[in-house]
C-alpha positions as CSV (number, residue, x, y, z in Angstrom):
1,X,0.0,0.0,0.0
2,X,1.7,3.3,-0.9
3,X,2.1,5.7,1.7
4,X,-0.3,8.5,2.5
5,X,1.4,12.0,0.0
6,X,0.7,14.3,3.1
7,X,2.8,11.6,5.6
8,X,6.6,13.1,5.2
9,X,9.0,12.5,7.9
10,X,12.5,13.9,7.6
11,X,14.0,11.6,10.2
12,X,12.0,8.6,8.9
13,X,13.3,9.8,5.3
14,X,16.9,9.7,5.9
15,X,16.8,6.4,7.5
16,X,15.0,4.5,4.6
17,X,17.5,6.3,2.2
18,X,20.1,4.6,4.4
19,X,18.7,1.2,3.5
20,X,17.0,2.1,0.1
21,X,20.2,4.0,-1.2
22,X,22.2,0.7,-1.7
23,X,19.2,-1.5,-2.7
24,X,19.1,1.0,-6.0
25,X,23.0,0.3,-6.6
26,X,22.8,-3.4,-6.1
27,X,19.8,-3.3,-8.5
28,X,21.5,-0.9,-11.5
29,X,25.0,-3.2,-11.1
30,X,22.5,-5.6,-12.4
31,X,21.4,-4.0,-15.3
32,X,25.6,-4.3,-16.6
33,X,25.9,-0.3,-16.0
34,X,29.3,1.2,-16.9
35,X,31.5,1.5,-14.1
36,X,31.8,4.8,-14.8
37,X,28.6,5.9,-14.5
38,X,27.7,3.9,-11.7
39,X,30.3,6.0,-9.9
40,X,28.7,9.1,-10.8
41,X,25.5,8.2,-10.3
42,X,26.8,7.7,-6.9
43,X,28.6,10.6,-6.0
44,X,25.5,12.4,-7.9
45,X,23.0,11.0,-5.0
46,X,25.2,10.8,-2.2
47,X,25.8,14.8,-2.8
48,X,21.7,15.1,-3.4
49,X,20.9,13.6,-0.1
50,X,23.7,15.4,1.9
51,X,22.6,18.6,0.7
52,X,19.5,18.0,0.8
53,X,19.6,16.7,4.7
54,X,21.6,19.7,5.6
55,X,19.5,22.5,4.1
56,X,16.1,20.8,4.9
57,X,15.9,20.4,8.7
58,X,13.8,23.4,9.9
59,X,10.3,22.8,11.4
60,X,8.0,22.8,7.6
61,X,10.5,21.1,5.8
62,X,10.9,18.7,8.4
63,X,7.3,17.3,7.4
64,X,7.1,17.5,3.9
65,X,9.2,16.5,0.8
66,X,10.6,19.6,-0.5
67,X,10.2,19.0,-4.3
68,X,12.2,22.5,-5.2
69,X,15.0,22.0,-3.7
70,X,16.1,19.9,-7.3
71,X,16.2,23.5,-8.9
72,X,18.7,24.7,-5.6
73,X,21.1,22.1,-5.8
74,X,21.4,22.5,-9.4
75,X,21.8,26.7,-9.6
76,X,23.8,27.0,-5.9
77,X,25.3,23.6,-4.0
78,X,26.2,21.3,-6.8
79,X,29.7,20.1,-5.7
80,X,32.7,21.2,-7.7
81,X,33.3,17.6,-7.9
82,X,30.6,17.1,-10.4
83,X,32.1,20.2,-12.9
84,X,31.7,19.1,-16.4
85,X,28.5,17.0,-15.7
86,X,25.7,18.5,-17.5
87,X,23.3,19.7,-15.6
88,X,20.8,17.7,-17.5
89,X,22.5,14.9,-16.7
90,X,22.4,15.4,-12.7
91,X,18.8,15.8,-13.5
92,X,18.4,12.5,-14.5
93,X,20.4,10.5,-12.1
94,X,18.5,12.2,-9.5
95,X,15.4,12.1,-11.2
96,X,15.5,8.3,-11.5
97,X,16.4,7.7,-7.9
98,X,13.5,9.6,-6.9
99,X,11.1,7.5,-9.1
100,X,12.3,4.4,-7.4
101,X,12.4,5.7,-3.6
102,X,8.4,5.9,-4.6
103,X,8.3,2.5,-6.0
104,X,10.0,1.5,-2.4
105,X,7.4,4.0,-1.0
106,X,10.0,5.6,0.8
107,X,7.7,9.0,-1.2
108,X,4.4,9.2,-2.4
109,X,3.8,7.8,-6.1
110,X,2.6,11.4,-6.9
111,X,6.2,12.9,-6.1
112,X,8.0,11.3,-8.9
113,X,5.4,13.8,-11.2
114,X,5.7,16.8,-9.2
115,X,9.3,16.3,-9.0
116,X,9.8,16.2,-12.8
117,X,7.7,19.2,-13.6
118,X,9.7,21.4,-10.8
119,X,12.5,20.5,-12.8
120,X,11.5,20.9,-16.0
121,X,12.9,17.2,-16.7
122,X,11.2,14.4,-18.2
123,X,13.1,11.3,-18.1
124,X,11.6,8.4,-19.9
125,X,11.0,6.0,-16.5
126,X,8.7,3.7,-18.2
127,X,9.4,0.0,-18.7
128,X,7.1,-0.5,-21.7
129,X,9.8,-2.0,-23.9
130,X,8.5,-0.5,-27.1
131,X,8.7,3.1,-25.6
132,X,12.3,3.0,-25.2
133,X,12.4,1.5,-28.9
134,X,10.2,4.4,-30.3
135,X,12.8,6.8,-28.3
136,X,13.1,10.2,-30.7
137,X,17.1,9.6,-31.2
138,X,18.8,13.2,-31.7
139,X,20.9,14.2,-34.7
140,X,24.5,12.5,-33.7
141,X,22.7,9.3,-33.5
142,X,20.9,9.7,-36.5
143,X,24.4,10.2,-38.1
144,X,25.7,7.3,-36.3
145,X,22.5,5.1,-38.4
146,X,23.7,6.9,-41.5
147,X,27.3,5.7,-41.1
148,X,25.4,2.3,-41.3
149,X,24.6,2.8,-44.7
150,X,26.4,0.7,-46.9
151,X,27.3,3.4,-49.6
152,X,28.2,5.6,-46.8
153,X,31.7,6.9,-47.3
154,X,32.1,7.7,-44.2
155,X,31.4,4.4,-42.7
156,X,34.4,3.2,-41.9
157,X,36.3,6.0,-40.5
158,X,33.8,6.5,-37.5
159,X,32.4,2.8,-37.2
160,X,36.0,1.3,-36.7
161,X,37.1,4.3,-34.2
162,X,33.6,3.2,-31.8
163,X,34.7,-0.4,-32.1
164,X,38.3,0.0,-31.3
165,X,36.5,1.5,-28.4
166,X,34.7,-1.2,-28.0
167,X,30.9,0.7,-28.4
168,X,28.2,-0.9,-29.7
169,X,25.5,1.4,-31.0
170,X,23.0,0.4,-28.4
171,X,25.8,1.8,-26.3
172,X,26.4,5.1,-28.6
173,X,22.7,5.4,-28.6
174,X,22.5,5.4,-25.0
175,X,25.1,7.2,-24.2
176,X,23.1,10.4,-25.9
177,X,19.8,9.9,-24.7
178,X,21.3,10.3,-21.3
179,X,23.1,13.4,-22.4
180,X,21.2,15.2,-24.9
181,X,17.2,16.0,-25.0
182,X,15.4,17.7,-27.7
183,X,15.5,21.1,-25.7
184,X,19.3,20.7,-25.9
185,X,19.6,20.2,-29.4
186,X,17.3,22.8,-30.3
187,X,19.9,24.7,-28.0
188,X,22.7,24.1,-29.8
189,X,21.4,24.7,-32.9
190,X,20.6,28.4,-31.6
191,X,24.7,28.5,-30.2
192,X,25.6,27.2,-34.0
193,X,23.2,30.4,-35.8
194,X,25.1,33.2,-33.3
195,X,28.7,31.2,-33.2
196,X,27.6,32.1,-37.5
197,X,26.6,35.2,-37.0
198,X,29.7,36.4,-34.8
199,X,32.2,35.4,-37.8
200,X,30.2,36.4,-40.3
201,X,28.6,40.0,-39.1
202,X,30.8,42.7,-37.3
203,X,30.5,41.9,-33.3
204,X,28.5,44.8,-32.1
205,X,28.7,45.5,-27.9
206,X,28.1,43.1,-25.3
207,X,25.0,45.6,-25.0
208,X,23.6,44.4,-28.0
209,X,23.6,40.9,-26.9
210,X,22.9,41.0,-23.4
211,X,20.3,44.0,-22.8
212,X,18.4,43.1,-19.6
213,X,21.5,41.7,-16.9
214,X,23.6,44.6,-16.5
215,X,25.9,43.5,-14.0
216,X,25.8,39.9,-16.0
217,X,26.5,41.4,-19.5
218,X,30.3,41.1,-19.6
219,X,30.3,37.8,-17.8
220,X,28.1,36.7,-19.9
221,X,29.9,37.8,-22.8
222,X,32.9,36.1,-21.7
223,X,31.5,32.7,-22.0
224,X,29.8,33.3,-25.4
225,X,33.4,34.8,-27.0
226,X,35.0,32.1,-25.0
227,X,32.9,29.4,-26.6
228,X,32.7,30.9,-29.8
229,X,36.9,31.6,-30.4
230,X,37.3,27.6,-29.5
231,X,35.2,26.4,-31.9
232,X,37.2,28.4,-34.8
233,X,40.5,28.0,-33.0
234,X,40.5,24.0,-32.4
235,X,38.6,23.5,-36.0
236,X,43.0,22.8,-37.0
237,X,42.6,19.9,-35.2
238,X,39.6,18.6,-36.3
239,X,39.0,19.2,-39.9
240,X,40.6,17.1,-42.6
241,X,40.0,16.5,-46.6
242,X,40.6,13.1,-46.1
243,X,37.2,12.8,-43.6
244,X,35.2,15.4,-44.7
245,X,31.5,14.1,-42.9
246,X,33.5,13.1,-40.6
247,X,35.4,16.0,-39.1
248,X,31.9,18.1,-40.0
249,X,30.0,16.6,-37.8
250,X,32.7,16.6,-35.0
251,X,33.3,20.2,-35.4
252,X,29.3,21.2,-35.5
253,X,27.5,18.5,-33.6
254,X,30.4,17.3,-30.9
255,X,32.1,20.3,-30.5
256,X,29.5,22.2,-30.4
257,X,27.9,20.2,-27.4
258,X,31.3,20.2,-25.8
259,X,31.8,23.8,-25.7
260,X,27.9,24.5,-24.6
261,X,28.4,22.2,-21.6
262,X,32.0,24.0,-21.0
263,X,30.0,27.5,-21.2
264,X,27.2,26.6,-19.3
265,X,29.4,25.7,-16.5
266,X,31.6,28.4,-16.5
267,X,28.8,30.8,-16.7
268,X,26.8,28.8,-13.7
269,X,30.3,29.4,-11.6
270,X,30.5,32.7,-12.1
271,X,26.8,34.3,-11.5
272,X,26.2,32.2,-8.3
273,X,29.6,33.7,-6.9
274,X,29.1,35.9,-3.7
275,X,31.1,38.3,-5.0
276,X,32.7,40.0,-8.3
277,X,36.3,38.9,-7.2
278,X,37.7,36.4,-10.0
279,X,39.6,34.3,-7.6
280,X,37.4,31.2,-7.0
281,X,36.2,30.8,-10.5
282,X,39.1,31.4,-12.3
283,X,41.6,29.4,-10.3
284,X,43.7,26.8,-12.7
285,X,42.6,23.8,-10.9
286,X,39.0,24.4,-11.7
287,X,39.2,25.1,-14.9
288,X,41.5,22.2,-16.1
289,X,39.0,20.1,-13.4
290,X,36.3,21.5,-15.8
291,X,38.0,20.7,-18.9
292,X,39.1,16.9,-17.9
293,X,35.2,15.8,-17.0
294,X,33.8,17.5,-20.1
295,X,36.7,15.9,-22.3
296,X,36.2,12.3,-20.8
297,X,33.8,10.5,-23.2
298,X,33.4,12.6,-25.5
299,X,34.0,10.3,-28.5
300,X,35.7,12.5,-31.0
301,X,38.4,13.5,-28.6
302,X,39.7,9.7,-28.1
303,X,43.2,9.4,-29.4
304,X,42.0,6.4,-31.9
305,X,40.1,9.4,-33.4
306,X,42.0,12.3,-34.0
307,X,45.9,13.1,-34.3
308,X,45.9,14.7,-30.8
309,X,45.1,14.1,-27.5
310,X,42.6,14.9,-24.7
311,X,45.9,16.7,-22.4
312,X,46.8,18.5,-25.5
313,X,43.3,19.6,-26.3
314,X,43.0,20.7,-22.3
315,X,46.3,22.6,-23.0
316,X,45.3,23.7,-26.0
317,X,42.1,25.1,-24.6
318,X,43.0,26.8,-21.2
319,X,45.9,28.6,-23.2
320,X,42.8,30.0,-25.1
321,X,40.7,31.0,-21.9
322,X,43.5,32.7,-20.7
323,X,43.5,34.7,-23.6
324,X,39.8,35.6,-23.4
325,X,39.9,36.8,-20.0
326,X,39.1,40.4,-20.4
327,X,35.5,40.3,-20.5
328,X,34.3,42.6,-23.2
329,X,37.0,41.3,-26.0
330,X,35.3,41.4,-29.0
331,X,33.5,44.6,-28.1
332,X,33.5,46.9,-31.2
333,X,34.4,49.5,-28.6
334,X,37.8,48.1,-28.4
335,X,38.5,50.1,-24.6
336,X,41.2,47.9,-23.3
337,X,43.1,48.2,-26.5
338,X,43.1,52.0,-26.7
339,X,43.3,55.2,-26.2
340,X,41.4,54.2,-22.5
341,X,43.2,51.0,-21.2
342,X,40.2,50.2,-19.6
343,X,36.1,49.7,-20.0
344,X,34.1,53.3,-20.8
345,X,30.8,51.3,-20.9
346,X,30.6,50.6,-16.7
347,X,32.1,53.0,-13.9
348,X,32.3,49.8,-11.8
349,X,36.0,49.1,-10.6
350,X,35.4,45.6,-11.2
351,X,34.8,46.0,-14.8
352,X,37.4,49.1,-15.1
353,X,40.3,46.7,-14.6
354,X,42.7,45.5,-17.4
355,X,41.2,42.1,-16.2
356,X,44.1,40.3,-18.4
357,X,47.0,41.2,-17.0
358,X,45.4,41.2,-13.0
359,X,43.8,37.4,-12.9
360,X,46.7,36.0,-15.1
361,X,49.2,37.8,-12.3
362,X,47.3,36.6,-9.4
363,X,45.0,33.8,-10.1
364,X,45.0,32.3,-13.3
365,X,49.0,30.5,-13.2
366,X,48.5,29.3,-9.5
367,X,52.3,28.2,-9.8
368,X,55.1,27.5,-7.8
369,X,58.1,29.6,-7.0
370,X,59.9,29.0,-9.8
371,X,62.9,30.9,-11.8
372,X,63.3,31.9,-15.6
373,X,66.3,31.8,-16.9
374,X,67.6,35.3,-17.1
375,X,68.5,35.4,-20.6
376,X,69.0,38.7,-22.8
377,X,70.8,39.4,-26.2
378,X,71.2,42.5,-27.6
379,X,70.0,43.5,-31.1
380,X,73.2,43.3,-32.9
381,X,74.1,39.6,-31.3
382,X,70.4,38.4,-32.0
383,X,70.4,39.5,-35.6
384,X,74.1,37.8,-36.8
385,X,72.7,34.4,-34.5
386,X,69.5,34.2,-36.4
387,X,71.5,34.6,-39.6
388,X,74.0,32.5,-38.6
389,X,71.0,29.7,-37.8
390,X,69.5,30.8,-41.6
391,X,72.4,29.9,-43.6
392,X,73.4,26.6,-41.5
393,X,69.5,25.8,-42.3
394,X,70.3,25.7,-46.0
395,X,73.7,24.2,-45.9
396,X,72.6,21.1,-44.0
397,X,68.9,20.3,-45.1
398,X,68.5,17.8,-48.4
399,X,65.3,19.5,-49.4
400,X,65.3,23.5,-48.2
401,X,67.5,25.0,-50.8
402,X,66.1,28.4,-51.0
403,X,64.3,31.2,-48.9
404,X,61.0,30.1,-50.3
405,X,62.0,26.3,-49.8
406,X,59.0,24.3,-51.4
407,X,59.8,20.9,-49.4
408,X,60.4,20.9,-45.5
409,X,60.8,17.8,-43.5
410,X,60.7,17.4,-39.7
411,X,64.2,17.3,-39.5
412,X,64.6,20.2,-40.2
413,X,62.8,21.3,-37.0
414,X,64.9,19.1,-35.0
415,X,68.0,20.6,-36.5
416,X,66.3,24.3,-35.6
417,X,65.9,23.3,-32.3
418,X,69.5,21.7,-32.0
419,X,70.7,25.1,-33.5
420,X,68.2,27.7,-31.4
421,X,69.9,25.4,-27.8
422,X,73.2,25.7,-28.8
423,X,73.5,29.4,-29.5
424,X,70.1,31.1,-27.9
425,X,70.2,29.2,-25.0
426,X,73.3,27.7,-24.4
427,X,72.0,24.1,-23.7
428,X,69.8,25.4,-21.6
429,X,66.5,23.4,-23.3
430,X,68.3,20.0,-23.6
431,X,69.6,19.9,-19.9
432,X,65.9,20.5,-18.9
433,X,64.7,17.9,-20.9
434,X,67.1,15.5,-19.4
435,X,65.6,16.4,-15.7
436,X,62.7,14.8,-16.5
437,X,62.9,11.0,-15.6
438,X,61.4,9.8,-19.4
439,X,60.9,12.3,-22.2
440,X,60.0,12.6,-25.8
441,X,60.3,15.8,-27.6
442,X,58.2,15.6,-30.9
443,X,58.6,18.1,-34.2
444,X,55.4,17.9,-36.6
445,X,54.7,19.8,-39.3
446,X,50.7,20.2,-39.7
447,X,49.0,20.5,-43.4
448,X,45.9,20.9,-41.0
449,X,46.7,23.8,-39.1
450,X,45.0,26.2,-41.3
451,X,44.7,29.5,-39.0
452,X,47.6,28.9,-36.2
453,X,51.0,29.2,-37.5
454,X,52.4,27.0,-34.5
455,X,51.6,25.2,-31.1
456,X,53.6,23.6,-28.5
457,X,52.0,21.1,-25.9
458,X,52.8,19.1,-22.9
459,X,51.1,16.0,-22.4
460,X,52.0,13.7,-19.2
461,X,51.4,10.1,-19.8
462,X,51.9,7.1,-17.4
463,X,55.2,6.4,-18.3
464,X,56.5,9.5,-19.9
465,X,56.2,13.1,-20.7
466,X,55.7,14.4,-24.1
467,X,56.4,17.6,-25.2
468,X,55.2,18.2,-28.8
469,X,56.0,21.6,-31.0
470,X,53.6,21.6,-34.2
471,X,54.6,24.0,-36.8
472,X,52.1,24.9,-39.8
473,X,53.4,24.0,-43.2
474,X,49.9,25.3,-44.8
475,X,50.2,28.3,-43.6
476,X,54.1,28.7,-45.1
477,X,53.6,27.6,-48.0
478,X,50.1,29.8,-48.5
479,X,52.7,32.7,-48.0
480,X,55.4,33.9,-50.1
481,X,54.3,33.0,-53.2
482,X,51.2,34.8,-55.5
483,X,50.4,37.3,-52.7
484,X,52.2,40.3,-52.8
485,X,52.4,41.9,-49.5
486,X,54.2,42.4,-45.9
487,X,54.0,40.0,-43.7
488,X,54.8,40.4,-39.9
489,X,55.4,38.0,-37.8
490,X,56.0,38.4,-33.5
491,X,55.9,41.9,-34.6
492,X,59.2,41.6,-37.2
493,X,58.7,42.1,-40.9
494,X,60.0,38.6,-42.7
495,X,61.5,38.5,-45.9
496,X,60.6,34.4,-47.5
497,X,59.3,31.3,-45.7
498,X,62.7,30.6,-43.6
499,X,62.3,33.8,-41.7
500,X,59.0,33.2,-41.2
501,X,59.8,29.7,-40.3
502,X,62.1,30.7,-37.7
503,X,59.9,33.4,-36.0
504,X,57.4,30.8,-35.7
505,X,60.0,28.2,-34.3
506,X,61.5,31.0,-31.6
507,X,58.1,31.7,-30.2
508,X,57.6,27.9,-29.6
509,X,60.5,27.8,-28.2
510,X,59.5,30.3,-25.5
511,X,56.5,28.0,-25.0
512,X,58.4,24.6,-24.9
513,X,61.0,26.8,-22.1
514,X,58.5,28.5,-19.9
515,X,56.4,24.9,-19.8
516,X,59.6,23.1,-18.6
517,X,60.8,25.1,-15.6
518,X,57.3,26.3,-14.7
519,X,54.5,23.9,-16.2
520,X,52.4,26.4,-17.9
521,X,52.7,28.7,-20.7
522,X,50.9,31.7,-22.0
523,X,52.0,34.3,-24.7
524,X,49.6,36.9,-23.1
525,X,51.8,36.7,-19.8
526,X,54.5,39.4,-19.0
527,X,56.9,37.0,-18.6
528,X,56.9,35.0,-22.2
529,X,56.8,38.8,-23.8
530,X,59.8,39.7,-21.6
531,X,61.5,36.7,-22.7
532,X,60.5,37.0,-26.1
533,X,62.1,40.3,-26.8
534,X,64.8,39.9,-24.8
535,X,65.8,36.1,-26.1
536,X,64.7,37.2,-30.0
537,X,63.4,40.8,-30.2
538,X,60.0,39.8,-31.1
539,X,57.8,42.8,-30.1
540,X,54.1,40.7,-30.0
541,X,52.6,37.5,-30.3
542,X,50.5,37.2,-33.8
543,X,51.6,36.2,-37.3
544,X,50.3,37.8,-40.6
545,X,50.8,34.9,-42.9
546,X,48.3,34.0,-45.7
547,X,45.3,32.6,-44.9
548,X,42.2,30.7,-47.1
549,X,39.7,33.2,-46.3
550,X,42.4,36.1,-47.5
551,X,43.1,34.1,-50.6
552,X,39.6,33.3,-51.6
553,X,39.0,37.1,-51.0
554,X,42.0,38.3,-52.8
555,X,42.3,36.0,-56.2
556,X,38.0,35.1,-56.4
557,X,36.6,37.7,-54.5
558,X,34.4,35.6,-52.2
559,X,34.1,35.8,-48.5
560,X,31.9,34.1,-46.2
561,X,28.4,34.8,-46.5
562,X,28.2,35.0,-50.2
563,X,26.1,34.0,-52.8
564,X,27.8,31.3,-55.2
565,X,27.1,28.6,-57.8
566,X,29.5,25.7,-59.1
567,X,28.9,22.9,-60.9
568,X,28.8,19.1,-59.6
569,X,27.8,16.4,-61.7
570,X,26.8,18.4,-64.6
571,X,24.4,19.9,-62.3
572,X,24.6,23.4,-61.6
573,X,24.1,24.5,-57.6
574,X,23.4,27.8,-56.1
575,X,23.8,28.4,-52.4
576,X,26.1,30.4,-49.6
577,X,29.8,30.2,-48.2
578,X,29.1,29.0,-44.8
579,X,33.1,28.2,-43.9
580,X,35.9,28.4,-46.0
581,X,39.3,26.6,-44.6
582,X,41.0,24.8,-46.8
583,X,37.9,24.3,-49.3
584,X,34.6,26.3,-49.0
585,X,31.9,25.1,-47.1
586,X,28.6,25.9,-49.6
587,X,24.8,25.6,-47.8
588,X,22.5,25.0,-50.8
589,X,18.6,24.6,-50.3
590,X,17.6,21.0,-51.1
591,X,14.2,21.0,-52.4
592,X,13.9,17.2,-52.8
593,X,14.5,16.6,-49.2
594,X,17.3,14.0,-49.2
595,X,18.4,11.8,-47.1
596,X,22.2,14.1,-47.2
597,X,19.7,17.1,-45.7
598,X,20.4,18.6,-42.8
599,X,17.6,19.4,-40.1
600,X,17.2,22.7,-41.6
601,X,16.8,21.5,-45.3
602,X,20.1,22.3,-46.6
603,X,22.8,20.0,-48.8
604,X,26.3,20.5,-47.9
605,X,29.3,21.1,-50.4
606,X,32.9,21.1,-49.4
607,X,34.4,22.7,-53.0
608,X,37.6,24.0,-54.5
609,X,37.0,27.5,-54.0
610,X,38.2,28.2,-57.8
611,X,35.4,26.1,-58.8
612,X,33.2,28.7,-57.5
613,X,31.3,31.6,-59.4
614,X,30.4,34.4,-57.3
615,X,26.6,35.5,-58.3
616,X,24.8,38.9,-57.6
């Protein structure tokens, strides 16, 4: 007989949770759960119930289940230790546990209803085998069931990287209708449309954007530029001719979920702080806490997957936050920059600070006491070195015989680096190297690093550390060659593709040195530029080398956002640049509804951008 709704007893409650609490384990270890996720769904309930104990004891609440307090954990006492679990996902867990303390009528059968609809959560709880069958299946699974298809071409690429993983598709399939709902997707798809519209219109002020929360609008901001730079900035890693679908959908449907989750939570840790002081959300542990849970199982990020790894992608990604952490970058007012060093739009201190330089200083690094090297050349030694390191570049490699080399190998990087040690540094690098117990230190050159000329990354495995320097070929050999113009590099004019190479190579080389004695590395902090001009005289930290979008521009006149036509098949097709990296991404309208459509009834083209016409 189920228990009477308006019978609640707090003390009664928390001792049949004691007893109920392990029942639910023992009876989801049965159902051959993921270790995994039994584990969170642990820690999930465990954290519930304590919270919910502790903030629940006065005389009312004492005597009746308070449903709301679902919507309090969520906004105000969810544990760091759950950072990087979607919130929908908490939901769930908790949701779930709820419905079965009323099939153990620990709580009324009504309460499982009430619960859900103060949570605006409806998790499918019914047994009725054919319900979960019928189960509405989001986009990413419907492209996992297209990857099925037998004339597919993109079969094999993602089917063999879920098996070596050892996912089934009952498991894949799972795995997103725990994660995503129909309100997230439709979510996304909103984030997709204004991460569009920020590349392809001129970004107007955080005012624009955020008109109602004024002391939320450059917070707020932060997250949406944060989330928006990463998914243009880590698109090198991901986007490849040879897997076309492929990396698409990784960069617009994975991605895209990765970084909403990422932004949701940083956003989430910021307004529910006490107070405008950066120094518990911005802390280093947090973040790279934050970045590890959202990174674990996400599919595309597994190293069977990609050519890069989930360390580098967390290194990768909190170098970029720390770039984005004054507020209103982006704003077309462009205070911080100048002639005001600091924001006109508030009067509030808070907002008034050059936040970039202040929560790098103080919060951001969180390091130890540790030591650069203090290192400093003086224009006339730096100049006859990096000569010196020019011509012993041409005189040893087999395949760079001239300024604009057309062939590069990499070793020719690891000669750089053995000439940068001996006469920059003085050994310096190699001895540090040698500290560490086991080390590898990998060159790459990258055809798919289309917008950074270079990155350097630590990764710490079991049983060694990795240190990894990627240097973009594309962008050299885009460079130099049918576009006539200046290009700057680290603030130094450079003359053919080995200057250029070697500007890029130094400021790696800062990275790889800074990320040996202290851990951490950032280009925006006052140390690397010190070092940087001292070490090489390189007076900033961005390179002006060719790019596809300036080509496509330049020679065929065609930017993002325009109207084009090409022909494919003898058929000729009308639509608009959506992307252009190494090919253009063309949206055409598909009037015959295909199965190739995407949910908003366009056919996607990756073409040669000379194969496009531009039309009026």
């Amino acid at each position: 007989m189920f228990m009477d709704k308006s019978i609640f007893n707090l003390k009664t409650f928390i001792e049949k949770c004691k007893t109920t609490f392990p029942k639910y384990i023992s009876s989801l270890k049965k159902t051959n759960i993921p270790a995994q996720e039994l584990n969170l769904t642990k820690k999930v309930i465990l954290l519930y119930l304590k919270e919910y104990f502790k903030h629940n004891s006065s005389k009312f609440k004492r005597t009746r289940f308070n449903i709301d307090f679902i919507n309090i954990f969520l906004s105000n006492l969810a544990s760091p230790e759950l950072l990087g679990v979607s919130s929908l996902k908490i939901q769930s867990i908790i949701a779930y546990f709820i419905n079965y303390l009323t099939l153990q009528n620990v709580l009324h059968k009504s309460i499982t209803k009430e619960f859900l609809k103060s949570s605006n959560f409806n998790p499918r709880i019914s047994t009725d085998k054919k319900s979960k069958e019928t189960f509405s299946i989001n986009k990413l699974s419907k492209f996992y069931k297209s990857c099925l298809d037998s004339k597919s071409s993109i079969k094999n690429s993602f089917i063999i990287t879920l098996e070596q993983m050892g996912v089934s598709k009952k498991e894949y399939d799972e795995y997103l209708r725990n994660n995503l709902n129909q309100s997230d997707t439709n979510f996304l798809d909103e984030l997709q449309k204004d991460a569009i519209k920020k590349f392809n219109k001129e970004i107007q002020s955080p005012l624009y954007y955020f008109p109602d929360e004024r002391e939320y609008i450059l917070k707020n901001w932060f997250c949406y530029e944060f989330t928006t730079n990463l998914f243009g900035m880590l698109e090198d890693y991901f986007f490849d001719d040879g897997i076309l679908n492929t990396s698409d959908i990784i960069l617009i449907e994975n991605y895209i979920k990765f970084c909403f989750f990422l932004s949701n939570r940083i956003t989430r840790t910021i307004i529910t702080n006490n107070s405008p002081s950066p120094t518990t959300f911005f802390s280093k542990n947090l973040i790279l806490k934050e970045l590890e849970n959202c990174l674990t199982g996400n599919l595309f990020l597994q190293e069977n997957s990609v050519n890069t790894s989930k360390t580098e992608i967390e290194h990768v990604v909190y170098s970029s936050l720390k770039e984005m952490i004054k507020f209103c970058h982006g704003c077309s007012n462009h205070c911080l920059i100048s002639p005001y060093n600091k924001c006109t739009m508030f009067e509030d201190p808070f907002y008034a600070l050059d936040l970039l330089e202040e929560i790098t200083s103080n919060y951001m690094l969180d390091k130890k006491e540790t030591h650069l090297p203090e290192i400093n050349y003086s224009q006339k030694e730096i100049l006859a070195k990096t000569n010196k390191i020019y011509m012993n570049l041409l005189n040893y490699s087999e395949r760079i015989s001239e300024g604009n080399f057309t062939k590069i190998s990499v070793e020719d990087l690891r000669f750089l680096f053995e000439q940068y040690n001996k006469d920059f540094f003085s050994g310096l690098l190699e001895d540090l190297l040698n500290k560490e117990q086991k080390y590898k230190l990998i060159f790459r050159l990258s055809s798919r690093m289309t917008k950074s000329g270079g990155s350097t990354s630590k990764i710490i495995k079991k049983d060694q550390t990795i240190y990894k320097i990627n240097i973009s070929s594309y962008l050299l050999f885009q460079s130099f060659s049918d576009i006539k113009r200046t290009i700057k590099i680290n603030g130094i004019i450079c003359k053919d593709r080995i200057e250029a190479l070697q500007r890029i190579f130094e400021h790696e080389l800062i990275h790889l040195l800074e990320l040996l004695i202290e851990g951490d590395s950032s280009c925006s902090s006052d140390s690397f530029k010190i070092l940087a001009k001292q070490i090489f005289l390189h007076t900033g930290n961005k390179h002006e080398l060719i790019t596809q979008e300036e080509r496509a521009f330049l020679k065929f006149s065609i930017k993002v956002g325009d109207k084009v036509s090409f022909e494919y098949n003898t058929k000729k097709y009308i639509g608009i640049v959506d992307r252009i990296t190494k090919r253009a991404t063309v949206l055409v309208k598909d009037k015959n509804n295909s199965k190739n459509t995407n949910e908003k009834g366009f056919l996607k083209f990756y073409t040669p951008i000379s194969m496009l016409n531009k039309e009026e």
